[in-house]
C-alpha atoms as a printed R data frame, in Angstrom:
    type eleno elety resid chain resno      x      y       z
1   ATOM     1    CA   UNK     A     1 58.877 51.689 -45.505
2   ATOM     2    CA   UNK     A     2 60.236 49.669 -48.242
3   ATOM     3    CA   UNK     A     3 59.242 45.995 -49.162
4   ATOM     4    CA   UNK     A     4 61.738 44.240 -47.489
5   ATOM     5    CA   UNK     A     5 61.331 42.492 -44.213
6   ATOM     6    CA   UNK     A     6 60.859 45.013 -42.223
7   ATOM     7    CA   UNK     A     7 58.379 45.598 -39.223
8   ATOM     8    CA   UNK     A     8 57.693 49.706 -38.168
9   ATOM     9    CA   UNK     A     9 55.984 51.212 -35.066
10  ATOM    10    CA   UNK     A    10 53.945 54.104 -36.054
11  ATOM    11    CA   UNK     A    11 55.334 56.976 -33.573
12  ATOM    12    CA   UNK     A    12 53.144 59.634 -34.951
13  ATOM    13    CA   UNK     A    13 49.879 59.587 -37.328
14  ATOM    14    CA   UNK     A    14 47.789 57.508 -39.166
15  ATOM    15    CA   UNK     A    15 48.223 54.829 -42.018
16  ATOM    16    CA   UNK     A    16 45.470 52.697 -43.331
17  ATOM    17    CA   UNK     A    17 46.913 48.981 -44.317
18  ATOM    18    CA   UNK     A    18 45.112 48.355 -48.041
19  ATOM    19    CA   UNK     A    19 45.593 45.175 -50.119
20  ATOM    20    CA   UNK     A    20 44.565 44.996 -53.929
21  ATOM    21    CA   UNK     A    21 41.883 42.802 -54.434
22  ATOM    22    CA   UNK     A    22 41.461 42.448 -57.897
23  ATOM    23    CA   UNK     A    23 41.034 46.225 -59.805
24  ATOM    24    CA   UNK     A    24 40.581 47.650 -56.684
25  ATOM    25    CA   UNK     A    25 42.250 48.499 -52.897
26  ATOM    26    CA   UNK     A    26 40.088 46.998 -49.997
27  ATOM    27    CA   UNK     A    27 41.091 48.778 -46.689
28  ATOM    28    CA   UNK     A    28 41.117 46.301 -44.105
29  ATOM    29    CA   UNK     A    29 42.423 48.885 -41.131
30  ATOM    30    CA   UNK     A    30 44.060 52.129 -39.582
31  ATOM    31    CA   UNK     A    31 46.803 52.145 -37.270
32  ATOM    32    CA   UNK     A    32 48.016 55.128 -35.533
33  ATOM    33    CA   UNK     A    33 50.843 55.774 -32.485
34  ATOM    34    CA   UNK     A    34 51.897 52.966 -30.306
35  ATOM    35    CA   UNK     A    35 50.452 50.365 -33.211
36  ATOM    36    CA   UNK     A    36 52.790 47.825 -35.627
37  ATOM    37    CA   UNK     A    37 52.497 47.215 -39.452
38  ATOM    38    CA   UNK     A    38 54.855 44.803 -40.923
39  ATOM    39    CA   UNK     A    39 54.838 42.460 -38.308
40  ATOM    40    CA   UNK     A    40 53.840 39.653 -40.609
41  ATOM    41    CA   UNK     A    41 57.138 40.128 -42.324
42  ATOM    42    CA   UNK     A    42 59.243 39.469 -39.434
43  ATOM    43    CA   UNK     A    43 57.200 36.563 -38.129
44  ATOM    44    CA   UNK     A    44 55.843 34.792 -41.312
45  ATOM    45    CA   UNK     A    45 57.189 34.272 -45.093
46  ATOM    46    CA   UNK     A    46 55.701 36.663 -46.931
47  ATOM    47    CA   UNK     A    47 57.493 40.084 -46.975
48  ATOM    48    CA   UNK     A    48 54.388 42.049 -47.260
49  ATOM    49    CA   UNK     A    49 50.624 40.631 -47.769
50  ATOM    50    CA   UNK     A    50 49.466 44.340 -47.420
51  ATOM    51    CA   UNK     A    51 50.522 47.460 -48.656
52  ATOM    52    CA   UNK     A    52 50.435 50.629 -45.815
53  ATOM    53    CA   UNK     A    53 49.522 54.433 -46.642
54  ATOM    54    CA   UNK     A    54 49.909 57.540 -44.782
55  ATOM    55    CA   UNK     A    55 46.582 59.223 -44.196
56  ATOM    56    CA   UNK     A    56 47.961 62.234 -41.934
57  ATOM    57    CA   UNK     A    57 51.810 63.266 -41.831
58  ATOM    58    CA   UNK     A    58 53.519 60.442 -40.252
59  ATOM    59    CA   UNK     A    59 56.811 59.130 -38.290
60  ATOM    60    CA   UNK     A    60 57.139 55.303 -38.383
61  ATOM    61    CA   UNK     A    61 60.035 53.762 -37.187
62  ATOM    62    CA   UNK     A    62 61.120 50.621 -39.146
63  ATOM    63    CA   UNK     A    63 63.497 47.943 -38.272
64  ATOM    64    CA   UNK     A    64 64.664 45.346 -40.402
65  ATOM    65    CA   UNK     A    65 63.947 41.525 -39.215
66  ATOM    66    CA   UNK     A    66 67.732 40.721 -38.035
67  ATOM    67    CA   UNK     A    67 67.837 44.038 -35.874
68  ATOM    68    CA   UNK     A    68 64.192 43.084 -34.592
69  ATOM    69    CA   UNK     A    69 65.439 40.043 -33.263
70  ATOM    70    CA   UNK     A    70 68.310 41.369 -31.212
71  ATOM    71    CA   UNK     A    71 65.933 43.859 -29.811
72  ATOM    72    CA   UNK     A    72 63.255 41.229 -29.116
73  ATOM    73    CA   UNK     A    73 66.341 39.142 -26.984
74  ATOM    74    CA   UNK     A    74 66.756 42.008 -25.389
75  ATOM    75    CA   UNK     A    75 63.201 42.532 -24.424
76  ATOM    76    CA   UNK     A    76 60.778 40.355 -24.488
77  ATOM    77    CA   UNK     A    77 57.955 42.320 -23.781
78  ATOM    78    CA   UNK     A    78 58.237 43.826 -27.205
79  ATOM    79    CA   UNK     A    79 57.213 40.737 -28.691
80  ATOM    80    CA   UNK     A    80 54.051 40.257 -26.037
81  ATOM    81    CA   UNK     A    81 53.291 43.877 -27.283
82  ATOM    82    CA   UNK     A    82 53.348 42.781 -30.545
83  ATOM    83    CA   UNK     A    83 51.406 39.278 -29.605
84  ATOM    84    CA   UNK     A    84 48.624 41.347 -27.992
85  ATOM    85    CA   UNK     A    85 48.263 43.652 -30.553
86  ATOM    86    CA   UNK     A    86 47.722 40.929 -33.285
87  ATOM    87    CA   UNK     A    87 45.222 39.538 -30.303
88  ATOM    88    CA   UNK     A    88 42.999 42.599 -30.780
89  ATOM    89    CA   UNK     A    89 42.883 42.613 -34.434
90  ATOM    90    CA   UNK     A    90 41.696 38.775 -34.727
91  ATOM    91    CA   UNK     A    91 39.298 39.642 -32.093
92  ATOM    92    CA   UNK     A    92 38.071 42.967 -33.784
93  ATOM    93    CA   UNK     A    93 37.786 40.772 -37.660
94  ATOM    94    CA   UNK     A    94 35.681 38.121 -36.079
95  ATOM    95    CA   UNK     A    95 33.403 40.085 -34.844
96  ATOM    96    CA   UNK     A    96 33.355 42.010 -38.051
97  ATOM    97    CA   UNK     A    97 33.244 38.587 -40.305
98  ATOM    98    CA   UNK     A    98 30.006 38.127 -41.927
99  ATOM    99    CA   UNK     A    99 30.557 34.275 -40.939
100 ATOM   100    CA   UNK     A   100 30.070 35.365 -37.050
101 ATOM   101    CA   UNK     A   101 27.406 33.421 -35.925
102 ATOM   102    CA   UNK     A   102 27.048 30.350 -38.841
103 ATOM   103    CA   UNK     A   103 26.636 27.296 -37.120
104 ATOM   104    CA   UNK     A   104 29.627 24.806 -37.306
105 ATOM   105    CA   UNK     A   105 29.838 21.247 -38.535
């Protein structure tokens, strides 16, 4: 997938999404069939804060923000797919964060 705002649903495989921190690539996930990467582009104003990298032989299907949009009119439940999805991976980082459990104030 190129760099432009685009969002893709992996059909088939695995990707990890990496970001350069630095002099060196932190992995912050995998995502395999049925998941999005991208979606940032579409929704916020960054193209791409992360870069993504096959790990297996993949398919992705990617769709650039204007065609997204018509498709999201169309149905709506692809955006509450998309919604949940981001749900999980909030969920799944703060339970990973190493700030989990500081007290506020």
């Amino acid at each position: 997938m190129s760099r432009e705002k685009r969002i893709g649903a992996v059909r088939r495989g695995e990707v990890e999404v990496i970001v350069c921190a630095g002099d060196r690539e932190v992995r912050l996930g995998a995502r395999g069939p049925g998941d999005f990467v991208g979606e940032e582009a579409i929704f916020g104003r960054e193209a791409h804060p992360a870069d993504v990298r096959a790990v297996t032989a993949v398919r992705v299907l990617g769709v650039d923000r204007r065609n997204f949009l018509r498709r999201a009119s169309e149905d709506p439940t692809l955006v509450f797919r998309i919604v949940q999805q981001l749900g999980r991976r909030t969920a799944s980082s703060a339970m990973s964060s190493p700030a989990r459990g500081r007290a506020r104030g």
